[in-house]
C-alpha positions in Angstrom: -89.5 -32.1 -12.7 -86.2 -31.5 -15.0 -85.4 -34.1 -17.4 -82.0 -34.8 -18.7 -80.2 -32.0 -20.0 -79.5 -31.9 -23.5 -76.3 -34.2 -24.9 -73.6 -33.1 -26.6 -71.6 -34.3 -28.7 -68.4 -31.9 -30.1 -65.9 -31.0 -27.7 -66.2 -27.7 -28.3 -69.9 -27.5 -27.0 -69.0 -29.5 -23.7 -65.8 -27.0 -23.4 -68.2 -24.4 -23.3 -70.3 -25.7 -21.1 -67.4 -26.1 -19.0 -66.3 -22.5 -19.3 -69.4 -21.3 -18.4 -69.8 -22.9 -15.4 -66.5 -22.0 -14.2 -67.6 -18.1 -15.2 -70.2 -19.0 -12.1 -68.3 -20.8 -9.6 -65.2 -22.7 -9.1 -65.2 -26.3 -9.3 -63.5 -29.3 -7.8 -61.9 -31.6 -10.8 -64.4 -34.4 -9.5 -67.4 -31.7 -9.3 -66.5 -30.7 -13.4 -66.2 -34.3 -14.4 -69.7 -35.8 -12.8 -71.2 -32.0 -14.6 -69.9 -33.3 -18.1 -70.5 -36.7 -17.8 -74.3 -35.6 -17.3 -74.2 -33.6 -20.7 -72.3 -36.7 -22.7 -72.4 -40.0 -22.7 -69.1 -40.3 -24.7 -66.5 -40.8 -21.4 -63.4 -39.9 -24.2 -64.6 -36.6 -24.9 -65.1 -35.7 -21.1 -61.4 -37.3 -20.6 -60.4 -34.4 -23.8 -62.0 -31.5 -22.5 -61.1 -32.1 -18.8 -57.5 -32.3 -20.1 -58.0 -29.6 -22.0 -59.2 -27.5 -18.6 -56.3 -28.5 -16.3 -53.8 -27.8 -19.1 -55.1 -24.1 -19.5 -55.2 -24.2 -15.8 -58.7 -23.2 -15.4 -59.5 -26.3 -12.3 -56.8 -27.1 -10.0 -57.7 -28.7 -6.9 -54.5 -27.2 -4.9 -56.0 -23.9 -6.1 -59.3 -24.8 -5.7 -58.8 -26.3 -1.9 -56.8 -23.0 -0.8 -59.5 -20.9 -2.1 -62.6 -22.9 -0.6 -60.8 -23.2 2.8 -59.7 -18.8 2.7 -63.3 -18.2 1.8 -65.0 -20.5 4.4 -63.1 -19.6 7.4 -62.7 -15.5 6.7 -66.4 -15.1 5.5 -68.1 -17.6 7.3 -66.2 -18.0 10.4 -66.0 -22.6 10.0 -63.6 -24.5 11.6 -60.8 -26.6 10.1 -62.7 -29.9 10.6 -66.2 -28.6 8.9 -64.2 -26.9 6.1 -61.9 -30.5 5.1 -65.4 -32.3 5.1 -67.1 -30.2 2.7 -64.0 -30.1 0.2 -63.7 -34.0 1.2 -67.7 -34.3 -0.2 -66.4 -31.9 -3.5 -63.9 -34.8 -4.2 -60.8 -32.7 -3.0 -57.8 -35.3 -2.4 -56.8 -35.3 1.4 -52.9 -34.0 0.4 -54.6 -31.2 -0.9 -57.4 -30.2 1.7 -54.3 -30.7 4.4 -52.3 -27.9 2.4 -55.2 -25.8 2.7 -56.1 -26.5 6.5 -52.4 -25.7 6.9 -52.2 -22.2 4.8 -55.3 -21.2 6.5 -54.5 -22.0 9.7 -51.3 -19.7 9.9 -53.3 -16.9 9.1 -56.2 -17.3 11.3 -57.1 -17.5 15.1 -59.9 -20.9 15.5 -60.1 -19.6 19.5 -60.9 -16.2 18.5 -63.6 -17.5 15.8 -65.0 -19.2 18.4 -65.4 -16.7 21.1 -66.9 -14.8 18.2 -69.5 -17.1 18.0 -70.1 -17.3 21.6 -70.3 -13.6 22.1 -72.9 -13.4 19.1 -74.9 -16.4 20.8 -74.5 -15.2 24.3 -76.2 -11.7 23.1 -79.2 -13.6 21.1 -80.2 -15.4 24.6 -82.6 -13.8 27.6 -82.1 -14.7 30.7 -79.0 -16.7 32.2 -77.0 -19.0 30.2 -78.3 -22.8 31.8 -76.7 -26.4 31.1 -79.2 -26.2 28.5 -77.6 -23.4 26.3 -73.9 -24.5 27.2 -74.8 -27.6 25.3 -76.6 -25.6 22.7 -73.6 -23.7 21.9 -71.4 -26.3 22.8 -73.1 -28.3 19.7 -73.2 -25.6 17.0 -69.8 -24.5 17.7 -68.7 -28.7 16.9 -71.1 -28.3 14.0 -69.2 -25.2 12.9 -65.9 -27.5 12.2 -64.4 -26.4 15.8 -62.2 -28.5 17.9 -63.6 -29.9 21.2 -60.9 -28.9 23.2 -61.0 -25.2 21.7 -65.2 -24.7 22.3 -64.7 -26.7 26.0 -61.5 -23.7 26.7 -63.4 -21.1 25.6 -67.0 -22.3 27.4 -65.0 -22.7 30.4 -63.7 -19.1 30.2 -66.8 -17.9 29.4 -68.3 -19.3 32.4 -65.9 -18.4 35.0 -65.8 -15.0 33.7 -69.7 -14.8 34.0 -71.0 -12.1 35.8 -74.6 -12.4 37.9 -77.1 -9.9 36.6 -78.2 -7.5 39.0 -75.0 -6.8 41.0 -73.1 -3.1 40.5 -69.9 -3.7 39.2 -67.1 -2.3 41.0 -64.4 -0.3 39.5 
């Protein structure tokens, strides 16, 4: 359906490119690079203008990482292990992505994410929660970037504090 975009060939129209995609979204040095090398064939220039990018500092993958993993866990409620394989696939370098896991971490509660979710998935269901469900959530919660051991905890809590439908609860 698309063809090839158009090549360039100064380094100020690949800089701008460059700039305007960073007006958009941020990117991941390897993200910027692949995006250039599709608009020029001439692998210097790309080397110039990426140089050119991290010496103004408009991509830093510390930056980058610290802001990806903030975002993902405040907004969208991921765990630590879903939020270091997406920066992983953005061609984040591990010492990076582990000084983001670690910032975030401090300032955020994965059992209370996770109980979150339960609460929200609990409501969505009718009837009792089965074997059937447990694994349901069990599985979107790992999905999510949880650990195991946090999601088992927090199931198990769940289930003991379970109360049947239908009896008056006492005060």
């Amino acid at each position: 359906m698309f063809g090839r975009p158009r090549q360039l060939e100064t380094e100020d129209e690949l800089y701008d490119v460059a700039v305007r995609a960073l007006m958009r979204r941020a990117h991941s040095v390897h993200e910027m690079k692949q995006k250039l090398e599709r608009r020029s064939e001439n692998k210097l220039l790309v080397q110039v203008v990426m140089a050119r990018l991290k010496e103004n500092g408009q991509i830093d993958d510390a930056k980058y990482a610290k802001q990806f993993a903030r975002q993902r866990t405040e907004t969208r409620k991921q765990g630590k292990f879903r939020v270091g394989r997406d920066l992983r696939a953005r061609g984040i370098p591990d010492r990076h992505i582990s000084s983001a896991l670690e910032e975030v971490a401090q300032t955020s509660d994965e059992a209370a994410m996770v109980r979150q979710r339960i609460e929200r998935k609990v409501r969505s269901y009718r009837g009792e929660i089965d074997e059937k469900k447990m694994a349901s959530m069990y599985g979107s919660l790992l999905r999510a970037g949880f650990s195991a051991d946090v999601v088992r905890r927090e199931l198990r809590a769940l289930t003991r504090e379970e109360i049947p439908e239908g009896e008056p609860e006492l005060e």
